[in-house]
Every structure is written in C-alpha cells, then in structure tokens.
C-alpha positions in Angstrom: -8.7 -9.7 -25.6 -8.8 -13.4 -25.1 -8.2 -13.9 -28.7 -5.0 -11.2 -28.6 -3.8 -13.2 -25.3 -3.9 -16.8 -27.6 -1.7 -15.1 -30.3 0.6 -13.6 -28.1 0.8 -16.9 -26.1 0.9 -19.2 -29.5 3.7 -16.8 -31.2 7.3 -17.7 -29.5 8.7 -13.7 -30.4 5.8 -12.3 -29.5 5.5 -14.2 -26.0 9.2 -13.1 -25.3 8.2 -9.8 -26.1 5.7 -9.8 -23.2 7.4 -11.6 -20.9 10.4 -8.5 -21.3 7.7 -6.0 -20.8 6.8 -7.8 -17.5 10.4 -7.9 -16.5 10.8 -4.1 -17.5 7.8 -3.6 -15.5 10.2 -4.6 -12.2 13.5 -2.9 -13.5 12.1 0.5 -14.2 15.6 2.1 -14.2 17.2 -0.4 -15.9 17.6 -0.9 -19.9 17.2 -4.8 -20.3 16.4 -5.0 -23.8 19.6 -6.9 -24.7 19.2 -9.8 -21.9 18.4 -12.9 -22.5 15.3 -14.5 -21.3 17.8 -16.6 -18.7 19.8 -13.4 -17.9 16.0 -11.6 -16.7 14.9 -14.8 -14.7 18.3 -14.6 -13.1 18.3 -10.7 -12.6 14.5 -11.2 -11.2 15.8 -13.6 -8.9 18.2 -11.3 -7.5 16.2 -8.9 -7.0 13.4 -10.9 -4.9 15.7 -12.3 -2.7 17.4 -8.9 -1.9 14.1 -7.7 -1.1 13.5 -10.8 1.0 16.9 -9.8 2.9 15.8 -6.4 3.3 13.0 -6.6 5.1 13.9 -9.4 7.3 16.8 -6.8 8.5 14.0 -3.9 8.4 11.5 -5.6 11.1 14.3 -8.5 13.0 12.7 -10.9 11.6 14.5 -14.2 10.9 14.8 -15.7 7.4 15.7 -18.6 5.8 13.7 -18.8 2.4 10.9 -19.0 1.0 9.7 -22.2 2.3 6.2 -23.9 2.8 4.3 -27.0 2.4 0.7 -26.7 0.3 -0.4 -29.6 2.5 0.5 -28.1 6.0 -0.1 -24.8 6.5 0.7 -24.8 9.7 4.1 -26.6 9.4 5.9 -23.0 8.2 6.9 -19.8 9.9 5.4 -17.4 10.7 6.6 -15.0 8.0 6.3 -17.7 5.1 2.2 -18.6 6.6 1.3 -14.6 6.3 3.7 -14.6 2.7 0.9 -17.5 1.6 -1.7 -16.0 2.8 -1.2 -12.7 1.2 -0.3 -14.2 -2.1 -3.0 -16.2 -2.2 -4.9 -12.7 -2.0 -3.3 -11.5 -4.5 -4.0 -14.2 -7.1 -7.3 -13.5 -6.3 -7.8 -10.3 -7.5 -5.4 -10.8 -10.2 -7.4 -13.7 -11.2 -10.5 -11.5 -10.8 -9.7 -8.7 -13.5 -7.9 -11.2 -15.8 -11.6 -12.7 -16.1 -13.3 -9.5 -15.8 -11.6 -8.3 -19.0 -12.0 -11.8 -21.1 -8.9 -13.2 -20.8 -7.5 -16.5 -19.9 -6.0 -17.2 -16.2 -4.5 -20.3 -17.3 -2.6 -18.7 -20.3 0.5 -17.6 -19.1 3.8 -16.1 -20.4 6.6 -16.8 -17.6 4.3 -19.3 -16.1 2.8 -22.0 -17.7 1.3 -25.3 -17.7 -1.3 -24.1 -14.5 -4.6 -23.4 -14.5 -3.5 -19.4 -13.1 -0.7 -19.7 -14.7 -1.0 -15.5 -16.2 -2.7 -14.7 -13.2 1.0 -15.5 -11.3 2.1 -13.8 -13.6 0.1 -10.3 -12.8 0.5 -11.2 -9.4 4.1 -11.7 -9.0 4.6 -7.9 -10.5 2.6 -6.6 -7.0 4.5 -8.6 -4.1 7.4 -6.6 -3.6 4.9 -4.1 -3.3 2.4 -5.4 -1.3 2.5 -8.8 0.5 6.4 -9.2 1.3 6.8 -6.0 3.6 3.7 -6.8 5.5 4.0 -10.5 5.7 7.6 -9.4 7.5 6.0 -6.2 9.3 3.2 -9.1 10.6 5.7 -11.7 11.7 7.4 -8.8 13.8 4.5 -8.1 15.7 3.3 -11.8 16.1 -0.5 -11.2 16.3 -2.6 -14.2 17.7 -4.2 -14.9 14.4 -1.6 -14.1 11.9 -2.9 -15.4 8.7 -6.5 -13.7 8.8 -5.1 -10.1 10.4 -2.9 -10.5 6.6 -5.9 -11.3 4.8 -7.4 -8.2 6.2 -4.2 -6.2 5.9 -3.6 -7.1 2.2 -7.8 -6.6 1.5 -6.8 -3.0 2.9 -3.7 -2.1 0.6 -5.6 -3.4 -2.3 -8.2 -0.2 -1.5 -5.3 1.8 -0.5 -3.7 1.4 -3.7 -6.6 1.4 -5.9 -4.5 -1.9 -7.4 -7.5 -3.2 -8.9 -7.5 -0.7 -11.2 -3.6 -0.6 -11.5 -3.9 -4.2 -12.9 -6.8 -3.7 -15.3 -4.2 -1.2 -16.9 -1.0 -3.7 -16.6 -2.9 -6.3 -18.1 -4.1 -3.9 -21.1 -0.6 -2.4 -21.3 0.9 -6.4 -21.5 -1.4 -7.4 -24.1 -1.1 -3.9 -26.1 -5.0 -3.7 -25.3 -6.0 0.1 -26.0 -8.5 1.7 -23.8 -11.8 1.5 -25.5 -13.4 5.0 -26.5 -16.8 6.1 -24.9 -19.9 4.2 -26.5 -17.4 2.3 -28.8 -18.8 -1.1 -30.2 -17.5 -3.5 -28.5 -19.4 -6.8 -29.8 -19.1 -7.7 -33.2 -20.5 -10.4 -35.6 -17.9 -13.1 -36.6 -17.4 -13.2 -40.2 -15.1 -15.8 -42.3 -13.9 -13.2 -44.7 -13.4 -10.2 -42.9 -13.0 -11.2 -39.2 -16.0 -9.6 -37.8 -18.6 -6.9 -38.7 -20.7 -5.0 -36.8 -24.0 -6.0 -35.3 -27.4 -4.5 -34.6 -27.6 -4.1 -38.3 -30.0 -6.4 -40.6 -27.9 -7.9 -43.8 -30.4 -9.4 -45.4 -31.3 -8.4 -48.9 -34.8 -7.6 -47.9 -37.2 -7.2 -45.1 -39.5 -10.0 -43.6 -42.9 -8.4 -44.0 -44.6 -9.6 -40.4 
C-alpha cells in the first residue's frame, strides 16, 4: 500500500483523482466531478464554516473563527481549546491506521509538505462528524477541565462509531486498496523482472544436501 500511496502521490492526474474522491467523500449528494480543484477547496470551505455557524447557534455559543496559537494553548476560547484538543485526537488515530496498514503519514494529497500531512487528510473527513459538535456542545456546558473531559468525549465517539474501522476502509477505498481475501499471500519476494514473486518457495536449481 505504501508503494500504491507513492504513485498516486508522484502522478499529478492520479493525485487529483484522490483528492476528488476525498471531496466527494464530504458532498455525498452532490455531483462534483466537473469542479475544479479551486472550485472543491472553495465549496469545502463553505461548507465548514456553515457547520461552524450551526452549531455555534445550536448550543449559544459565541464564534468568531477558528483561531488558536500552537504556542499558548491557553490563550484561545474555550470552544477553539476543546476544537484542538479533539483534533489532535483525531490525528491520532488517523495517524494510527495510516501506519497500521503501511502507508505514509507524511504523504499527503490536499496537504502536503508535513510530516501528517495524509493523516490531515483522513482526519479532516471525520470533524464535522465528530470533534466540532462536541467541542461546541463542551464550550456550552463549560466543565472545569475542558480540554481532558474532550479527550475523553472524543476517545468515546471513536468506540461509539467504530471509526477506527471506518478509516481502515476510507483509506483502502482512497488508495483503490482491495480487501485482501482470507489466507491470501500477502508478502512477496522482490524481483527486477517481474515485480515480485512469491516466497516460502526454494528457486534454486537444486537442493543443498545437509
């Protein structure tokens, strides 16, 4: 899979092609194979700040952006600290099952030039989802210790969800990974003419006598 993710990342079509699928991923209704890359970014944008706008109505919560400082925690609202601390959650377990299945964090399709750079990228397709309404439900109810209770909050919707699972399949489904049959081969012998072959098998002419 980590060699599938380098040619998709390497290949300028095939990258836009899975940067759409992760747009289409967010506008499920919508038929957006005729926008350009600038028209998604722009329609995505939309959309997250509309959500932002919602739930800040939702709970009476006030909102003026998405605003924080990576060097002062404490220096942001209270909705923006339990938004960080949720997302930083989430690109946890994102960056989790990206490793578990091979793949590169750091090679990313709509973000790049990071070393989690695909693991925003999985991440950002679960926080309308997950993080944003309870970051705003959380600033409503002001706990004493906002940015642990979200912690333990998000650690809950993750079981709730069964969203580690959900991303194993997105990230298979992104990089047009199959699900491997039962007892399938999965390692393989590297080979300069034909790829790979098999292993487990002896290709010498003839046996060592021992």
């Amino acid at each position: 899979m980590l060699e599938k993710q380098a040619k998709l990342v390497s290949n300028t079509r095939k990258h836009l092609d899975v940067v759409r699928k992760m747009y289409e991923m967010r506008f499920a209704d919508a038929d957006v194979s005729g926008m350009t890359l600038q028209q998604l970014r722009g329609r995505e944008g939309a959309r997250m700040r509309k959500i932002y706008r919602e739930q800040a109505k939702k709970w009476g919560v006030s909102w003026d952006g998405r605003k924080y400082d990576a060097e002062d925690f404490s220096a942001s609202d209270p909705v923006n600290q339990a938004l960080s601390a949720g997302n930083v959650c989430l690109y946890g377990l994102a960056s989790a099952v990206i490793t578990a299945l091979g793949c590169a964090p750091s090679l990313g399709f709509i973000h790049v030039g990071h070393e989690f750079s695909f693991a925003y990228d999985i991440a950002d397709l679960y926080k309308a989802e997950v993080t944003i309404p309870l970051a705003f439900e959380l600033a409503a109810e002001e706990p004493p210790d906002l940015p642990n209770i979200m912690r333990r909050r998000v650690r809950n919707v993750f079981s709730e969800t069964k969203l580690l699972e959900r991303m194993v399949k997105d990230v298979k489904y992104l990089l047009q990974e199959s699900q491997p049959q039962e007892q399938q081969e999965v390692v393989y012998l590297w080979d300069n003419l034909k790829e790979h072959v098999e292993y487990g098998i002896s290709y010498g002419k003839y046996e060592e006598e021992i």
